[in-house]
LUMTINU-528996 format. One record per residue: x, y, z of N, C-alpha, C in turn; residue in three letters. Coordinates in steps of 0.05 Angstrom, whole numbers. Layout:
nX = X | nY = Y | nZ = Z | caX = X | caY = Y | caZ = Z | cX = X | cY = Y | cZ = Z | vexti = ALA
...
! end
This chain:
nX = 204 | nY = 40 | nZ = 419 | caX = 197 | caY = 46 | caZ = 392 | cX = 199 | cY = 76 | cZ = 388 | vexti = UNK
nX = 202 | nY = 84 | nZ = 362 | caX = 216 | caY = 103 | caZ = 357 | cX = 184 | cY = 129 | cZ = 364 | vexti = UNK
nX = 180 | nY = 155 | nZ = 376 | caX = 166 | caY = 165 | caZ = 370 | cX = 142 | cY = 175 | cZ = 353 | vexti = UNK
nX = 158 | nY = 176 | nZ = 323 | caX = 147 | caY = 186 | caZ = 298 | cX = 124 | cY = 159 | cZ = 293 | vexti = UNK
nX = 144 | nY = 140 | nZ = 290 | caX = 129 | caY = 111 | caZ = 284 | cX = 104 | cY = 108 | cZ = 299 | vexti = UNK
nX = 114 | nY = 105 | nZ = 320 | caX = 91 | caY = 107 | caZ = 349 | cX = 65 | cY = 126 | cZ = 342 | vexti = UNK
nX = 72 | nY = 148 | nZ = 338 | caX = 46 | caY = 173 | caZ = 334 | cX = 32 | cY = 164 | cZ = 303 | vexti = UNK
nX = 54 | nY = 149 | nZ = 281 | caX = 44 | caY = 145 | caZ = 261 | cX = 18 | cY = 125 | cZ = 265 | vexti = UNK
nX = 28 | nY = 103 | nZ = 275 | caX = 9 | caY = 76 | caZ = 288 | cX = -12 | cY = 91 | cZ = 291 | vexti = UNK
nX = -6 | nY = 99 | nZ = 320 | caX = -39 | caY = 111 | caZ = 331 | cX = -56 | cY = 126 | cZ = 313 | vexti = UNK
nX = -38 | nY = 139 | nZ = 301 | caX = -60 | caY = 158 | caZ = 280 | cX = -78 | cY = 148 | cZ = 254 | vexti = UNK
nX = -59 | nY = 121 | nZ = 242 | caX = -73 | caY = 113 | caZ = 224 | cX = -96 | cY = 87 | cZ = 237 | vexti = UNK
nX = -86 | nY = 74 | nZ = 268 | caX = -110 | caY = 62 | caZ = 287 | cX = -132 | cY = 83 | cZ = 281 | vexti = UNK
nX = -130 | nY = 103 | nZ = 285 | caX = -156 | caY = 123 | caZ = 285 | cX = -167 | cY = 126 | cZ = 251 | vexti = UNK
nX = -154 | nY = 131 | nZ = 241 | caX = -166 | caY = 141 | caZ = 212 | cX = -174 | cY = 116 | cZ = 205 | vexti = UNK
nX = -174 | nY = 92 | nZ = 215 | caX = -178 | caY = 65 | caZ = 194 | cX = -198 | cY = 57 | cZ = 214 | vexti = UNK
nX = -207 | nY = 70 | nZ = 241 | caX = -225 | caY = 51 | caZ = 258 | cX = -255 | cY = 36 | cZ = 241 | vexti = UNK
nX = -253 | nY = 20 | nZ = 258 | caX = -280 | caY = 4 | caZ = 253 | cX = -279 | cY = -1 | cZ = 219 | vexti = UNK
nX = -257 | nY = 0 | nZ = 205 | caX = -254 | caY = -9 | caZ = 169 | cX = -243 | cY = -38 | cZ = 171 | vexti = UNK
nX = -256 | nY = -52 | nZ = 154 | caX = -239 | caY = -85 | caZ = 156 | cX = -237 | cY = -89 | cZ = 129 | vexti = UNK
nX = -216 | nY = -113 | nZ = 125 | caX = -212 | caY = -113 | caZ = 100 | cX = -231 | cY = -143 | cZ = 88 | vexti = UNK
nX = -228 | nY = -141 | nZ = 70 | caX = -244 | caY = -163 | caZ = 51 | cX = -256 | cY = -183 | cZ = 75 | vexti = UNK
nX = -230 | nY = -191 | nZ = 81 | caX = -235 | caY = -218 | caZ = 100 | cX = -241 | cY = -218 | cZ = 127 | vexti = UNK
nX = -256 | nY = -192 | nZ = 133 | caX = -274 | caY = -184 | caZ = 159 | cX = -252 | cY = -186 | cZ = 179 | vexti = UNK
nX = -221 | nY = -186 | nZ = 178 | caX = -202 | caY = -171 | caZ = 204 | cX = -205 | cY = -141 | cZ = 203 | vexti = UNK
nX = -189 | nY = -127 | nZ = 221 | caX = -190 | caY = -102 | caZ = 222 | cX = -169 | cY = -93 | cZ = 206 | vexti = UNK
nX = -175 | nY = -67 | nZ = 187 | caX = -159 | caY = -65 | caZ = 173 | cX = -125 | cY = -55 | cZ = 179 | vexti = UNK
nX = -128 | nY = -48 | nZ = 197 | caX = -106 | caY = -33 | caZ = 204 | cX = -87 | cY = -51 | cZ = 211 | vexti = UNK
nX = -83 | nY = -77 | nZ = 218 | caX = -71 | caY = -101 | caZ = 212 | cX = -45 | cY = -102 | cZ = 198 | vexti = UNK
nX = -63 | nY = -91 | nZ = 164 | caX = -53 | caY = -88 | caZ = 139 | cX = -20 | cY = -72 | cZ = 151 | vexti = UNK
nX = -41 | nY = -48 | nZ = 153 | caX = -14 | caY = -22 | caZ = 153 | cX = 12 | cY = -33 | cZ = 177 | vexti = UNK
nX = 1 | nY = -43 | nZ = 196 | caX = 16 | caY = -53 | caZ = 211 | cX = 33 | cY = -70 | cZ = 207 | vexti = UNK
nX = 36 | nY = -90 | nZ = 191 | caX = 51 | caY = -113 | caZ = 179 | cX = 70 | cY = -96 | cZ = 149 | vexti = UNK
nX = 48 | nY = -81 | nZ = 141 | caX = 66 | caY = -59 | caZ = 118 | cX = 89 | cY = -41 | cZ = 130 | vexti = UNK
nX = 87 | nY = -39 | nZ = 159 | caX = 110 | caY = -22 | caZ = 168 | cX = 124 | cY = -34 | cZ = 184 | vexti = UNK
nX = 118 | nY = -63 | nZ = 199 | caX = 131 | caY = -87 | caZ = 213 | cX = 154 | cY = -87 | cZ = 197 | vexti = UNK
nX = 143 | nY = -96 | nZ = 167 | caX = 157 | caY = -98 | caZ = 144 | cX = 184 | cY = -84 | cZ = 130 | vexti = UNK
nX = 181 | nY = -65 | nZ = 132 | caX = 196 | caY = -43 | caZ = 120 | cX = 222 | cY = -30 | cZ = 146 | vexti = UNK
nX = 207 | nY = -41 | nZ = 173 | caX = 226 | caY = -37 | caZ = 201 | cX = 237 | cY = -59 | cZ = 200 | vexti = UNK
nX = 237 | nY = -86 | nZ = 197 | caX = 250 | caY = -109 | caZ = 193 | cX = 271 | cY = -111 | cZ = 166 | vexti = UNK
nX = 266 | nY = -90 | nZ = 139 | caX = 285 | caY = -93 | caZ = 123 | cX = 304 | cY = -73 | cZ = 130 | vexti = UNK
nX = 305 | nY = -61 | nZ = 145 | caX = 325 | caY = -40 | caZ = 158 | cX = 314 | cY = -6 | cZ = 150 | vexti = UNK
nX = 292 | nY = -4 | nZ = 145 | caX = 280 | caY = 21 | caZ = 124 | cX = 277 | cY = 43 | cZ = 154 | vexti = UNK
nX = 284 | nY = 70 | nZ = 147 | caX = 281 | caY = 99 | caZ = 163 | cX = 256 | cY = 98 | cZ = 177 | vexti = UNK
nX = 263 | nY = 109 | nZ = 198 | caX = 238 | caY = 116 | caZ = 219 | cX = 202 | cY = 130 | cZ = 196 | vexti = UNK
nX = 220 | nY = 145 | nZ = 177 | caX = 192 | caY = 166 | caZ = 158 | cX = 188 | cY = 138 | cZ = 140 | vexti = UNK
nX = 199 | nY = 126 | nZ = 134 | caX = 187 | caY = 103 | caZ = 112 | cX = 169 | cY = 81 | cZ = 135 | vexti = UNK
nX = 180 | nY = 76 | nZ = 155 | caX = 162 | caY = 58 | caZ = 168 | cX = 141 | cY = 75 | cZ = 177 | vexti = UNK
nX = 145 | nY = 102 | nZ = 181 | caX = 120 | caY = 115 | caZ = 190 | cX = 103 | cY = 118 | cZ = 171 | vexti = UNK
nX = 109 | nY = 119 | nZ = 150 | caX = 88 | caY = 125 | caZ = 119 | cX = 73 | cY = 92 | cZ = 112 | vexti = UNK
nX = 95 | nY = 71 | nZ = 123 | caX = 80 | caY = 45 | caZ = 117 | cX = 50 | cY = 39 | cZ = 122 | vexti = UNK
nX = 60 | nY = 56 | nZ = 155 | caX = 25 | caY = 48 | caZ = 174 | cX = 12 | cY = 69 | cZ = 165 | vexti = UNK
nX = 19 | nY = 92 | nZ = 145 | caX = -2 | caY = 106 | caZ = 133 | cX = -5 | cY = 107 | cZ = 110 | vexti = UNK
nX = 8 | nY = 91 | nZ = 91 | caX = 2 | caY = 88 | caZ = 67 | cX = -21 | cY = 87 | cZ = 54 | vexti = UNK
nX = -47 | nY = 77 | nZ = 64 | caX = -74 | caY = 90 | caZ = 54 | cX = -96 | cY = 98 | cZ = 64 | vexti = UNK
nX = -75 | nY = 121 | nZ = 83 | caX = -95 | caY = 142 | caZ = 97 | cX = -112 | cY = 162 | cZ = 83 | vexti = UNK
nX = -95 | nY = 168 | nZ = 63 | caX = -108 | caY = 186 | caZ = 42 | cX = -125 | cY = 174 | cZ = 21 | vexti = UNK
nX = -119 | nY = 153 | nZ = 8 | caX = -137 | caY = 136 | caZ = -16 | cX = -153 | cY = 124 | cZ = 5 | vexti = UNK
nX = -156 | nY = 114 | nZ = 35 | caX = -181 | caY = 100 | caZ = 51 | cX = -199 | cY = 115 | cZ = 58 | vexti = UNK
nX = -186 | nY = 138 | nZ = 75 | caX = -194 | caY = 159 | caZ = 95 | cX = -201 | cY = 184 | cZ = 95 | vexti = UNK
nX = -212 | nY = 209 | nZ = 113 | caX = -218 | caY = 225 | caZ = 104 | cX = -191 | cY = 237 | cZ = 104 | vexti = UNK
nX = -165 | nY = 230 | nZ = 114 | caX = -151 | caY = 246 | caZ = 123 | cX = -134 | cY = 254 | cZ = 89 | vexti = UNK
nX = -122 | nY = 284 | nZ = 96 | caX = -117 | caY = 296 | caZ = 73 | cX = -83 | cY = 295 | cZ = 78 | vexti = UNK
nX = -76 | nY = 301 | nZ = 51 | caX = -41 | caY = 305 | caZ = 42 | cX = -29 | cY = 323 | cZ = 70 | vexti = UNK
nX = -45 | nY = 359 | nZ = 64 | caX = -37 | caY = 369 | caZ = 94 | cX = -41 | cY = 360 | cZ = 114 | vexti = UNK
nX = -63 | nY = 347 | nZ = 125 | caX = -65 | caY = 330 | caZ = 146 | cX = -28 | cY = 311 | cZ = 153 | vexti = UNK
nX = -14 | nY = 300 | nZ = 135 | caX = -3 | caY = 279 | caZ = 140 | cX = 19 | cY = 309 | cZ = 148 | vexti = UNK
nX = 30 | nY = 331 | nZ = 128 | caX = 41 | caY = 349 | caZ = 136 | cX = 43 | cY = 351 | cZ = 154 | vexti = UNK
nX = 22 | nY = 367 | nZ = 166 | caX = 27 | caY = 383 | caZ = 183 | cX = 31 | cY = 359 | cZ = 216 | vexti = UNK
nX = 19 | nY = 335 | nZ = 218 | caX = 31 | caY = 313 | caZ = 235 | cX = 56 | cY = 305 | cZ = 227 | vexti = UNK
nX = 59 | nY = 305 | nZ = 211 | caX = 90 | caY = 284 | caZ = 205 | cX = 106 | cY = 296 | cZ = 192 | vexti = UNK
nX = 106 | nY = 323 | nZ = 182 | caX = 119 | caY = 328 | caZ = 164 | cX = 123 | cY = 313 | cZ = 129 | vexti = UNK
nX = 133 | nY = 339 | nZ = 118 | caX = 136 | caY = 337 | caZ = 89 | cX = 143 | cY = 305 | cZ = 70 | vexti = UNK
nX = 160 | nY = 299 | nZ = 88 | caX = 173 | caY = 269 | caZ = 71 | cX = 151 | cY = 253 | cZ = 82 | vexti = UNK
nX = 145 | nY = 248 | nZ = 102 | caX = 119 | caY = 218 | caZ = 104 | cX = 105 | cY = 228 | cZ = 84 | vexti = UNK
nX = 94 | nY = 254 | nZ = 89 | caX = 76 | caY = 262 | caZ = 67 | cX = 69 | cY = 258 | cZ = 39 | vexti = UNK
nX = 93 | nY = 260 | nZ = 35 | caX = 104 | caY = 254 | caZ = -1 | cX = 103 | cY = 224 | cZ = 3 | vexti = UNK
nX = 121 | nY = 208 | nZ = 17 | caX = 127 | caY = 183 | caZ = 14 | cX = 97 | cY = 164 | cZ = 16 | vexti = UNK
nX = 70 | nY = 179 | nZ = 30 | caX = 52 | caY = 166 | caZ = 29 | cX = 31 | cY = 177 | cZ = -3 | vexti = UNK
nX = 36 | nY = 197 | nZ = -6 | caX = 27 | caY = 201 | caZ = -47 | cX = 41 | cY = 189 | cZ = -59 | vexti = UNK
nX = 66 | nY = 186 | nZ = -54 | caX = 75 | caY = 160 | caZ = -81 | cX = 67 | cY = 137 | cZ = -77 | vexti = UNK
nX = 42 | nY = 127 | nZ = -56 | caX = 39 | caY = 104 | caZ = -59 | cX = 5 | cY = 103 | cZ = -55 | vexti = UNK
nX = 7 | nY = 127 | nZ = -63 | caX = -38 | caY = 131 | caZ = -56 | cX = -50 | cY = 135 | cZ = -89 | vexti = UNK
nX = -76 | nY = 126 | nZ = -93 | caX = -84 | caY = 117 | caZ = -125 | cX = -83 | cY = 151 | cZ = -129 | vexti = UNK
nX = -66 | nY = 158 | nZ = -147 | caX = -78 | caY = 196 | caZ = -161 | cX = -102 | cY = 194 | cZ = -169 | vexti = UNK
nX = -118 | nY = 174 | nZ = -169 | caX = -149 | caY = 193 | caZ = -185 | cX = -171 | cY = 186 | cZ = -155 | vexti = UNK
nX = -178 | nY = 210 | nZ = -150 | caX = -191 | caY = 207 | caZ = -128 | cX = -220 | cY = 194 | cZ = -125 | vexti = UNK
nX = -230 | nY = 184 | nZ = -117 | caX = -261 | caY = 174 | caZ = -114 | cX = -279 | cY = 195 | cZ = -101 | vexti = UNK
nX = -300 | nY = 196 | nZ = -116 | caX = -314 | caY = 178 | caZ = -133 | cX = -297 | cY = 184 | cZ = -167 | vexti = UNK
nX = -294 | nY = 164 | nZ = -176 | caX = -272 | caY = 156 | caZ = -202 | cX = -291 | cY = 176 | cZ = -224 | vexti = UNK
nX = -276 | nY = 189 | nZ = -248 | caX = -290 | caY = 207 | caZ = -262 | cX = -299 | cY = 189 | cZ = -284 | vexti = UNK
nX = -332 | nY = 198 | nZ = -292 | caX = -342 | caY = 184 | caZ = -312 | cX = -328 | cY = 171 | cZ = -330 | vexti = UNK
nX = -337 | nY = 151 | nZ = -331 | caX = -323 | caY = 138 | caZ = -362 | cX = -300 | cY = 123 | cZ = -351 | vexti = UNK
nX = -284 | nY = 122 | nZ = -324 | caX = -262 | caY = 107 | caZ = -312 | cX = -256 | cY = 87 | cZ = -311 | vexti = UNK
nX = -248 | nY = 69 | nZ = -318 | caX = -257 | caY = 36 | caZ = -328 | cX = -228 | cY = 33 | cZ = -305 | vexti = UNK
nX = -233 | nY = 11 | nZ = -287 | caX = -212 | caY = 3 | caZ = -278 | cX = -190 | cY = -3 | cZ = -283 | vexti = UNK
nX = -181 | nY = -9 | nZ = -306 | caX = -161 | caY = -24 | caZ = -329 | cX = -150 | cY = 18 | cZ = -333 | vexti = UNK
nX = -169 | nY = 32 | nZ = -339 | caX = -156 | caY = 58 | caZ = -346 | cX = -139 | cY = 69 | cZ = -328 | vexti = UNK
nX = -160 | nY = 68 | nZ = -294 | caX = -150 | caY = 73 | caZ = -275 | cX = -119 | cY = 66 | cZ = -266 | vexti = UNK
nX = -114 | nY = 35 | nZ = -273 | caX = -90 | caY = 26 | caZ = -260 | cX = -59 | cY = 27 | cZ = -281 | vexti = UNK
nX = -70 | nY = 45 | nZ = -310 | caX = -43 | caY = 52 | caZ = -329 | cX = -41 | cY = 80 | cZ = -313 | vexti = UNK
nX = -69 | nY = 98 | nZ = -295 | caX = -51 | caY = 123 | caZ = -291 | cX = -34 | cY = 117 | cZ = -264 | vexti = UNK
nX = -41 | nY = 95 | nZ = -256 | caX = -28 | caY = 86 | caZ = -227 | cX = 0 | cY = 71 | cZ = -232 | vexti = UNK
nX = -2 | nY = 60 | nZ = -248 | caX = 25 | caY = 49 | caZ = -256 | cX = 43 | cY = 73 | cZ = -262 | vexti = UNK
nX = 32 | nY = 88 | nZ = -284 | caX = 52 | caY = 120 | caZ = -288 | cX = 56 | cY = 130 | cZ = -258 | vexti = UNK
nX = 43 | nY = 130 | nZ = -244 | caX = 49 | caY = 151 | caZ = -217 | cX = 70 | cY = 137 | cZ = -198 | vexti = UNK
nX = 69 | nY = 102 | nZ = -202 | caX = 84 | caY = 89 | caZ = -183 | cX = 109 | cY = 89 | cZ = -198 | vexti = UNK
nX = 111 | nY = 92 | nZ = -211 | caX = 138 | caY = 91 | caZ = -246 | cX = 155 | cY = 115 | cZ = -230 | vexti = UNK
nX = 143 | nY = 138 | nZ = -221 | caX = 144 | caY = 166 | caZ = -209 | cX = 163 | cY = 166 | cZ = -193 | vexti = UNK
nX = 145 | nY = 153 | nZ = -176 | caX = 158 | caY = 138 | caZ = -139 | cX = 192 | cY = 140 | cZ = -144 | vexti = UNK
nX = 192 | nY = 155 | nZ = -121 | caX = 229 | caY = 152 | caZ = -103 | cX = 228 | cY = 122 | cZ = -90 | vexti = UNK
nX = 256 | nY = 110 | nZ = -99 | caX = 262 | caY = 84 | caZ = -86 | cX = 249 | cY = 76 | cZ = -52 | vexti = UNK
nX = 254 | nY = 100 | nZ = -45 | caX = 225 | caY = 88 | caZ = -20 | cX = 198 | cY = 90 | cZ = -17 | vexti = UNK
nX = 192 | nY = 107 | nZ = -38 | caX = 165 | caY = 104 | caZ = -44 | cX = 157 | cY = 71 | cZ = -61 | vexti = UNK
nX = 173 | nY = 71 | nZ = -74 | caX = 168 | caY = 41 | caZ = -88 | cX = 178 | cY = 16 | cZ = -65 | vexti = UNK
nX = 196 | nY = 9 | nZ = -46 | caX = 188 | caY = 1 | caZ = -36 | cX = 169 | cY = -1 | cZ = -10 | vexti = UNK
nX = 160 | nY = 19 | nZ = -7 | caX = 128 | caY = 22 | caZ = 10 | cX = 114 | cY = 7 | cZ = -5 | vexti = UNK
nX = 108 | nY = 12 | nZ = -29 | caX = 90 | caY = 5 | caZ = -50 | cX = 96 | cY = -34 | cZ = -51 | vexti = UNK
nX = 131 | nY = -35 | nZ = -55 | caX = 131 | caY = -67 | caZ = -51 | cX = 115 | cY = -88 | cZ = -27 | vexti = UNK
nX = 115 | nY = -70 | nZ = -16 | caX = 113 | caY = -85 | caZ = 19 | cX = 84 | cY = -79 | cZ = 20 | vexti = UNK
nX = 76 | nY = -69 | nZ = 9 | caX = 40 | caY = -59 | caZ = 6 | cX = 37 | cY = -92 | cZ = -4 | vexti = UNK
nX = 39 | nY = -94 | nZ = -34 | caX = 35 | caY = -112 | caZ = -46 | cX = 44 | cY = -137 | cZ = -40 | vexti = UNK
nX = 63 | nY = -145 | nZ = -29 | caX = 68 | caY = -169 | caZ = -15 | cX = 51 | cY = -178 | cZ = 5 | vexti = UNK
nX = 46 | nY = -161 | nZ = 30 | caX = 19 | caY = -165 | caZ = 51 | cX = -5 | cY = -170 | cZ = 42 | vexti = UNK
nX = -9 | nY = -149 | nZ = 11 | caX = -38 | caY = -157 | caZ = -8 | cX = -32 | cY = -194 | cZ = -15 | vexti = UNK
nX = -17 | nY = -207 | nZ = -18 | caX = -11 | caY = -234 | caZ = -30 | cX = -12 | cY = -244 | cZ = -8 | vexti = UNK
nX = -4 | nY = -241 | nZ = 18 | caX = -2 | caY = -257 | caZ = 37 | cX = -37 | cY = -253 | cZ = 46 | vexti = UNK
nX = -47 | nY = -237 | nZ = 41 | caX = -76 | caY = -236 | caZ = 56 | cX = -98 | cY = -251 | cZ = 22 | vexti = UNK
nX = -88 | nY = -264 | nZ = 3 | caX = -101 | caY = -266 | caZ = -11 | cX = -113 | cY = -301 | cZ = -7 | vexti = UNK
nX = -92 | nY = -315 | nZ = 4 | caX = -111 | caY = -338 | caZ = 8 | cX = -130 | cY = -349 | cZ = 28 | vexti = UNK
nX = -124 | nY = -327 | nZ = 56 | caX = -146 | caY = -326 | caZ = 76 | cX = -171 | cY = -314 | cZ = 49 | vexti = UNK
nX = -171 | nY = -297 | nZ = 38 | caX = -191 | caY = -287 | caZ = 25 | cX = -201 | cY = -309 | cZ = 0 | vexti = UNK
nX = -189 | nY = -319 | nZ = -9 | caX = -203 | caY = -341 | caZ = -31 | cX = -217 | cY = -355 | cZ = -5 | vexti = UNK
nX = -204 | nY = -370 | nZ = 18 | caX = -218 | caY = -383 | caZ = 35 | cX = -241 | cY = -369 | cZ = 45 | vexti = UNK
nX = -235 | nY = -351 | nZ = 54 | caX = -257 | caY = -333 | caZ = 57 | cX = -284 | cY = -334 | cZ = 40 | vexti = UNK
nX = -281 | nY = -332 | nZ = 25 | caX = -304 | caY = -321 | caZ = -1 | cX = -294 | cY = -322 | cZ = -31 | vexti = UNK
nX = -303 | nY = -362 | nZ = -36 | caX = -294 | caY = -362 | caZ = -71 | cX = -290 | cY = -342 | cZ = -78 | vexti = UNK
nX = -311 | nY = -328 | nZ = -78 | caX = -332 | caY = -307 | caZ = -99 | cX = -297 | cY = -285 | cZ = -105 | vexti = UNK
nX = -288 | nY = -286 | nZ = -91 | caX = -260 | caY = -261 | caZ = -88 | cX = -236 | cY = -280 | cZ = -103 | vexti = UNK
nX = -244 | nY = -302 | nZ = -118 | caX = -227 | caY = -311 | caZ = -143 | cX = -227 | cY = -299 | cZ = -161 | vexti = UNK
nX = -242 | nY = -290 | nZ = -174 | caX = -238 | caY = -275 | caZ = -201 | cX = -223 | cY = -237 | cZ = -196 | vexti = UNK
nX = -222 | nY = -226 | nZ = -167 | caX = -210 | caY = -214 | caZ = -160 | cX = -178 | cY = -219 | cZ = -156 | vexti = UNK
nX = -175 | nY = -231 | nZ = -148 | caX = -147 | caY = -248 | caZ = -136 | cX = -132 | cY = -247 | cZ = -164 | vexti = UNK
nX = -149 | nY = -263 | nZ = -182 | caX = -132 | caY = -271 | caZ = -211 | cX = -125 | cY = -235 | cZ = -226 | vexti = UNK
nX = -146 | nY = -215 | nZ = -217 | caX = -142 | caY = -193 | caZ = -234 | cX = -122 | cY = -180 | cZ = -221 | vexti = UNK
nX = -121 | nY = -182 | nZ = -187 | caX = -101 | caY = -165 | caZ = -175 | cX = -67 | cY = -169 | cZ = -184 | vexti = UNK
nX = -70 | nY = -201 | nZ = -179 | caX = -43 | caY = -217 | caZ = -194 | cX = -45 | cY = -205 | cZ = -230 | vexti = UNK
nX = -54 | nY = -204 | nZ = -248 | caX = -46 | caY = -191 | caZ = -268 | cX = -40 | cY = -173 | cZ = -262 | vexti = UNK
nX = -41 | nY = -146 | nZ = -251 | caX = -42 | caY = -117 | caZ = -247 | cX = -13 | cY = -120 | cZ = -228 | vexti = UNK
nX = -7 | nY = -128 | nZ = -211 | caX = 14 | caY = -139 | caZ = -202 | cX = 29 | cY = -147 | cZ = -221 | vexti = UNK
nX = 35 | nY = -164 | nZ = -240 | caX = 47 | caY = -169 | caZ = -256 | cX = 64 | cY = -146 | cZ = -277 | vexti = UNK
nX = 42 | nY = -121 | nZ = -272 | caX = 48 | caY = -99 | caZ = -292 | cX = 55 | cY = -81 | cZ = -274 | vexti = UNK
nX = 60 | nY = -84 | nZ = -253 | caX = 68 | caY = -56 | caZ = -241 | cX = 89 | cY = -61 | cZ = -222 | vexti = UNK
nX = 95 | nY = -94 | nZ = -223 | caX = 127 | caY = -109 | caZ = -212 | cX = 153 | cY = -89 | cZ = -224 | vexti = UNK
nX = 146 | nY = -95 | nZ = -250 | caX = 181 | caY = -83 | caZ = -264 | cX = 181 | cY = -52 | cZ = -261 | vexti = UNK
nX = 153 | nY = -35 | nZ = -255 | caX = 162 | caY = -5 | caZ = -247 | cX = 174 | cY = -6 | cZ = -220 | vexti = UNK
nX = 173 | nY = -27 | nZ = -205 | caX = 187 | caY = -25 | caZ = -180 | cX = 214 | cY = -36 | cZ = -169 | vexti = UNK
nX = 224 | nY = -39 | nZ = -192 | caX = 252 | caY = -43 | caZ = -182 | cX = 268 | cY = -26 | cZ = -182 | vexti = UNK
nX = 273 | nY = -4 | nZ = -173 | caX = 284 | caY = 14 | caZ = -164 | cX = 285 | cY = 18 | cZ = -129 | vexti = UNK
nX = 254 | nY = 2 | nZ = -118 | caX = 261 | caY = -1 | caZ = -96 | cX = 275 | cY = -36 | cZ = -80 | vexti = UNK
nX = 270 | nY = -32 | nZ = -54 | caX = 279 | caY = -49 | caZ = -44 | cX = 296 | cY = -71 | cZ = -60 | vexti = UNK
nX = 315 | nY = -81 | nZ = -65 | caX = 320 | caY = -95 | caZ = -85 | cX = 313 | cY = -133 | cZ = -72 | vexti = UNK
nX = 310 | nY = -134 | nZ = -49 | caX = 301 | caY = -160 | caZ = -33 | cX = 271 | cY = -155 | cZ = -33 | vexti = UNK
nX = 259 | nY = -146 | nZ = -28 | caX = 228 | caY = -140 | caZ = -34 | cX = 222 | cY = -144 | cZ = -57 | vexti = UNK
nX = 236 | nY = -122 | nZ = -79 | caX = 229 | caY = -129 | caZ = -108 | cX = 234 | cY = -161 | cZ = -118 | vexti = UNK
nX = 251 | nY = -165 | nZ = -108 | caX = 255 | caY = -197 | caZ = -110 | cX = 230 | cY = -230 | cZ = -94 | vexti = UNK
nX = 227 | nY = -218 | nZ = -63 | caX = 206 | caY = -228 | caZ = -61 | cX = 179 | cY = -231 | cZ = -74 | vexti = UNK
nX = 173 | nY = -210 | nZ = -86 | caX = 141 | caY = -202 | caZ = -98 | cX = 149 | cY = -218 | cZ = -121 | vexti = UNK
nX = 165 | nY = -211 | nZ = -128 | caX = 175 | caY = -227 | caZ = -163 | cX = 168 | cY = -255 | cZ = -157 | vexti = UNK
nX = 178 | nY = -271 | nZ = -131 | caX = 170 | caY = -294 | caZ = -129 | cX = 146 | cY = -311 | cZ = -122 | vexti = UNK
nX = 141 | nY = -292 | nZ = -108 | caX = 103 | caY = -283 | caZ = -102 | cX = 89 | cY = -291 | cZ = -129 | vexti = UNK
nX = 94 | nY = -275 | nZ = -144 | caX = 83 | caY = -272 | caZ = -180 | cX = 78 | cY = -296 | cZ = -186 | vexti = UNK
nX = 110 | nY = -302 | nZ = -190 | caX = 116 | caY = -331 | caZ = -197 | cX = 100 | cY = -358 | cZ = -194 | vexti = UNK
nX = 94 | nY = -354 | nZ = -163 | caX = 81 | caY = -377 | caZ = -154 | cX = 48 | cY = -380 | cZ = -162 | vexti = UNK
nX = 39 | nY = -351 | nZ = -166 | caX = 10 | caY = -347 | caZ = -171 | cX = -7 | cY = -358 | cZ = -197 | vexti = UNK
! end
C-alpha cells in the first residue's frame, strides 16, 4: 500500500479513536470503506488519502493545518470540500434545514474529486443505514430526513465520479 494512504489510515485510526457511529461499530470503519471505495474506482493516492480523512476536521480536534502540514495542501483542500463550513457549536438561531442549504452551496463548490469523496461518503452513509433502522427504530425518522437532504445535494454532485454519481442516484431511487 501506497505510503501517503498508509500514514493517512493511521492518522485518522487516531483522531477517530474510541468514536462509534450510530450503530455502536467503530467509527473509523466508515472512513475506511470511504477510501476502500474511491481506491477500487481507480481514484489518486491524495483522494483515497482524504477519503480516510474526510471527517477529521468536522469529527475531530484535528485542524485544516494539521492535515497540511501531514499531507500536504491538496488532501487538505480535498478534505474541506467535503467537511460541514459552519463549525460546532452551530451559531444561534441555526436550524438544521439552514445549516444543510450552506452545505449544499459549499459542496456545489467542490472540485470533481472533492464531490466524489463526498459521493462515496454518502453511499457508505446508505449502506450503514439499515444496520441502523435495525439497530434502533427510533433512527427512522432520521434515515427518512438524511434521504431527503440526499436527494438535494445528489444533482450538485455530478461533476464527480460519474459511476458513483450514478450509484447514489440509485440508492435514492430505491429509498
Amino acid at each position: 500500500m501506497n505510503v501517503l494512504i498508509t500514514r493517512a489510515e493511521l492518522f485518522a485510526a487516531k483522531a477517530h479513536e474510541g468514536m462509534k457511529r450510530k450503530t455502536g461499530g467503530p467509527y473509523i470503519e466508515h472512513t475506511k470503506r470511504v477510501a476502500a471505495m474511491l481506491a477500487a474506482h481507480g481514484h489518486d493516492d491524495e483522494m483515497v488519502a482524504a477519503g480516510h480523512l474526510h471527517d477529521t476536521v468536522e469529527d475531530t480536534a484535528v485542524t485544516y493545518a494539521d492535515l497540511v502540514a501531514e499531507f500536504g495542501e491538496r488532501v487538505a483542500k480535498l478534505v474541506m470540500m467535503v467537511t460541514d463550513p459552519i463549525e460546532w457549536p452551530y451559531p444561534k438561531g441555526m436550524t438544521r434545514a439552514k445549516r444543510k442549504v450552506v452545505e449544499r452551496a459549499h459542496l456545489a463548490a467542490a472540485d470533481p474529486a472533492g464531490a466524489t469523496i463526498k459521493l462515496a461518503d454518502m453511499i457508505d452513509n446508505f449502506g450503514n443505514m439499515n444496520a441502523l433502522a435495525e439497530y434502533d427504530p427510533k433512527y427512522l425518522k432520521f434515515i427518512k430526513m438524511y434521504k431527503a437532504e440526499a436527494k438535494l445535494a445528489h444533482p450538485l454532485l455530478a461533476h464527480g465520479d460519474p459511476v458513483l454519481h450514478k450509484k447514489l442516484g440509485e440508492i435514492l431511487a430505491r429509498y
